[in-house]
N, C-alpha and C positions, 0 to 999 in steps of 0.2 A: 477296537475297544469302544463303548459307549462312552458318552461322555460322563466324565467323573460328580460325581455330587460334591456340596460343599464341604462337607464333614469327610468325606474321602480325600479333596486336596487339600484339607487341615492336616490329616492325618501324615498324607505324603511328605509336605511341607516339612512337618514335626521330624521324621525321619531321614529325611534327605539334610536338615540342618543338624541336627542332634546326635542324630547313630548312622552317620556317612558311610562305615563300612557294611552295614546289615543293610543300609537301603542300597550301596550299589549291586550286594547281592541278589535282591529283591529284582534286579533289571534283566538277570536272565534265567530267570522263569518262568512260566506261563502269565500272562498279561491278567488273565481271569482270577487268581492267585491273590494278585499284590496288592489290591484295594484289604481283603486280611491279614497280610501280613504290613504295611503301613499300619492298619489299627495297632495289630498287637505291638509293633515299634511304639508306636504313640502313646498308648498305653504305660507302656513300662518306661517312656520318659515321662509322662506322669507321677510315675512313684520314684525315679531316680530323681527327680529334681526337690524332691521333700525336703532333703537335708541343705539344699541353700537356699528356698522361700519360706524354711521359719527357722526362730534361733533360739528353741526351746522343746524341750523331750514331747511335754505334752500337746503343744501343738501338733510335733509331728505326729505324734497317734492318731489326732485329730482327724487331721488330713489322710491320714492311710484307713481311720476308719470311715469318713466320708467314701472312700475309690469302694470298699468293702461292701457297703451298701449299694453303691450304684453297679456292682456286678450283680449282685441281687435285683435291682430292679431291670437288668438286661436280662437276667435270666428269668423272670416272672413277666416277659416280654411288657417291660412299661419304661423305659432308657431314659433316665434324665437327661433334660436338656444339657448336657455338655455335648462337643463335636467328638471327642474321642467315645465317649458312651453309646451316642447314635450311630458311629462308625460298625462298633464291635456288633450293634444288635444287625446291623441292615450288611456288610460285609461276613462275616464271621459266621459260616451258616451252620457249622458245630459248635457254639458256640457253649454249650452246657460241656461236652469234653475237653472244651479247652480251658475252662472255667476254674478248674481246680491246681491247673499249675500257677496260674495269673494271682491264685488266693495265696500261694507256695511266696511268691516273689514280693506279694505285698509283707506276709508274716518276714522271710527274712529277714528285709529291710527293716523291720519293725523292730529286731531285736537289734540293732545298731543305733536305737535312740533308748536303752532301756541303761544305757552305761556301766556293763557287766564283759562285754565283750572288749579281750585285751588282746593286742595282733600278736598273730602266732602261724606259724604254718598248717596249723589243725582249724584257726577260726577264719584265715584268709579262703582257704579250701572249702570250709562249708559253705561261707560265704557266696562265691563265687560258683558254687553247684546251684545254689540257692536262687541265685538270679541268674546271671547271664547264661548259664547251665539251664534252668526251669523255661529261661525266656527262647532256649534254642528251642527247646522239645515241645514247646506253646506251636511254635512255628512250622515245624513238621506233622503233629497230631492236626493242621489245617487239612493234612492229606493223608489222615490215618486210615483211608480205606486202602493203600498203598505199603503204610511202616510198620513195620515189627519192631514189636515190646524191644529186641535187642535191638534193633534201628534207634529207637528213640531212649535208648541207653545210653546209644554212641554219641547222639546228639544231646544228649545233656554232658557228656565226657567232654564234647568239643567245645560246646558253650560256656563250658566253667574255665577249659585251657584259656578262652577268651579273657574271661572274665580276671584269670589272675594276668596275664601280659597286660589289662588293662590298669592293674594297678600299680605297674611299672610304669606304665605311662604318666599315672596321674602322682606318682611318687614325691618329684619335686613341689608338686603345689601342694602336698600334703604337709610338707617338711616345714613348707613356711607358713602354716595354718597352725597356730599357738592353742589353740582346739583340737588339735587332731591326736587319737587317739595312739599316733606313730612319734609322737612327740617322744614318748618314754623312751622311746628305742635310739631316739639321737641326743639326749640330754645327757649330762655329767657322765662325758667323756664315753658313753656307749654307743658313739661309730663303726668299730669292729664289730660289734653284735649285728648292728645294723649290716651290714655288707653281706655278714655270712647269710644271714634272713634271706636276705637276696639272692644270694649266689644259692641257698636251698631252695629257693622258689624257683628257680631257674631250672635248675636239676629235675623238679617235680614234673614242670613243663614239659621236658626233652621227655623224660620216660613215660608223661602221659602222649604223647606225641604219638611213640614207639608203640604204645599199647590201640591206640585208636589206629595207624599204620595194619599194625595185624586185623583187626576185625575189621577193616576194609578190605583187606582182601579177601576176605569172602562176597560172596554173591550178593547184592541188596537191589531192592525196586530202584528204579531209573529217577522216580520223585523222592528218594531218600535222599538222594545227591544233595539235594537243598542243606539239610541241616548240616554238610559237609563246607560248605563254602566258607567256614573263617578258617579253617583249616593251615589254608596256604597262608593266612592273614598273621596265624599265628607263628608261625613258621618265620616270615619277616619280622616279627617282632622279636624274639629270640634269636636270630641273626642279628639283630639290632643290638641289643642289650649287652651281645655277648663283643661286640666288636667296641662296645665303650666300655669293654674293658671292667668292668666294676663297679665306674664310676657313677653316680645316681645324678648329678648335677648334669653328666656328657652324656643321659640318656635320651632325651631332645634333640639334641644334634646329630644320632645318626636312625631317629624315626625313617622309616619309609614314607616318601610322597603319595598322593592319592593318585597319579597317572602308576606309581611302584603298582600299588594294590589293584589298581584294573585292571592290567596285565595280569597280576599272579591270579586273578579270577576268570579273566579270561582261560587261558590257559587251565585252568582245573574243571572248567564248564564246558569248556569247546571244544579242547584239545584231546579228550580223553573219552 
């Protein structure tokens, strides 16, 4: 592999700190590959990091229409000087088809500072189609001379499974964030509410699981594989959850390690 530019190991950086699981996926796929898929990582911790670098609605729009603009100036080939901008233009060599789900995952995020949006099984869902779902299928259309419309279906299916086990994880720090809009679900005594939320989001998991299971087993390009890899990720996170029991506090304590998760990506890349 050539040696990396600087804005490709900002990029790397960005992802290997930030989104551990999607960059260790990023390590067994073609080496040619990862300098775009680090951008698009980078990128999208760009716009996840909105809601804790400002503490106010309208800055965040700000800032998400600043990212909005400068996909514009990447796509009318003139990339402002930021390292994640110049990444996407000079890595990202489809860059105009990948362009319209990147604009997907800015707007959702965007309806999360309009303060309309109340948690619910139907908003954590779109939510979570919206980004981590958009941010899968950003990643597979790198090699869309390879995936089918139902390929990059599955991978938006798989991205949002992500997306919601993600905010199991991030559950407890939500609880204790007097801002958070999960606040309502645990105040004046609506802990039971709370549980069930959960234990239904759980269930939605398993049977999205089940349904991504079937249309894998059909036939697909050997480069679709990619948008399959959080796959198993999710699979231990829902083994997680479900072995503490219920409890949101002991969901922490029975995370999988990052040697857990390299193995189970081993094994879904290598072994199969």
């Amino acid at each position: 592999m050539n040696p990396m530019s600087e804005n490709t190991t900002y990029c790397m950086n960005e992802a290997r700190t930030h989104d551990r699981e999607r960059f260790y996926i990023s390590l067994f796929v073609s080496e040619a590959i990862r300098p775009a898929i680090w951008a698009i990582l980078a990128f999208n911790q760009e716009i996840v990091k909105t809601k804790t670098v400002v503490s106010e609605a309208m800055l965040g729009e700000i800032r998400l229409q600043w990212w909005r603009e400068t996909l514009d100036s990447i796509t009318n080939g003139a990339p402002r000087e930021h390292p994640v901008a110049q990444a996407l233009h000079a890595d990202v060599q489809n860059f105009v088809q990948v362009r319209p789900v990147l604009d997907e995952i800015i707007d959702t995020w965007s309806d999360d500072f309009n303060g309309t949006v109340r948690v619910s099984i139907e908003s954590l869902e779109k939510h979570a189609r919206g980004t981590s779902g958009a941010l899968n299928e950003a990643i597979l259309l790198l090699q869309k001379d390879s995936a089918t419309d139902p390929e990059l279906e599955v991978a938006r299916h798989i991205g949002a499974l992500w997306g919601l086990t993600g905010t199991l994880r991030g559950l407890p720090n939500e609880l204790s964030n007097p801002d958070s809009s999960w606040q309502a679900l645990s105040d004046n005594g609506a802990t039971k509410r709370l549980e069930e939320l959960v234990d239904d989001l759980l269930g939605n998991v398993e049977a999205g699981i089940s349904d991504v299971e079937s249309c894998l087993s059909r036939p697909t390009s050997p480069k679709a594989k990619l948008a399959t890899g959080l796959l198993p990720l999710v699979r231990l996170d829902v083994r997680s959850a479900r072995r503490a029991g219920g409890s949101i506090q002991e969901l922490a304590k029975y995370q999988p390690g990052n040697m857990r998760k390299l193995v189970s990506l081993a094994a879904h890349f290598l072994l199969r």
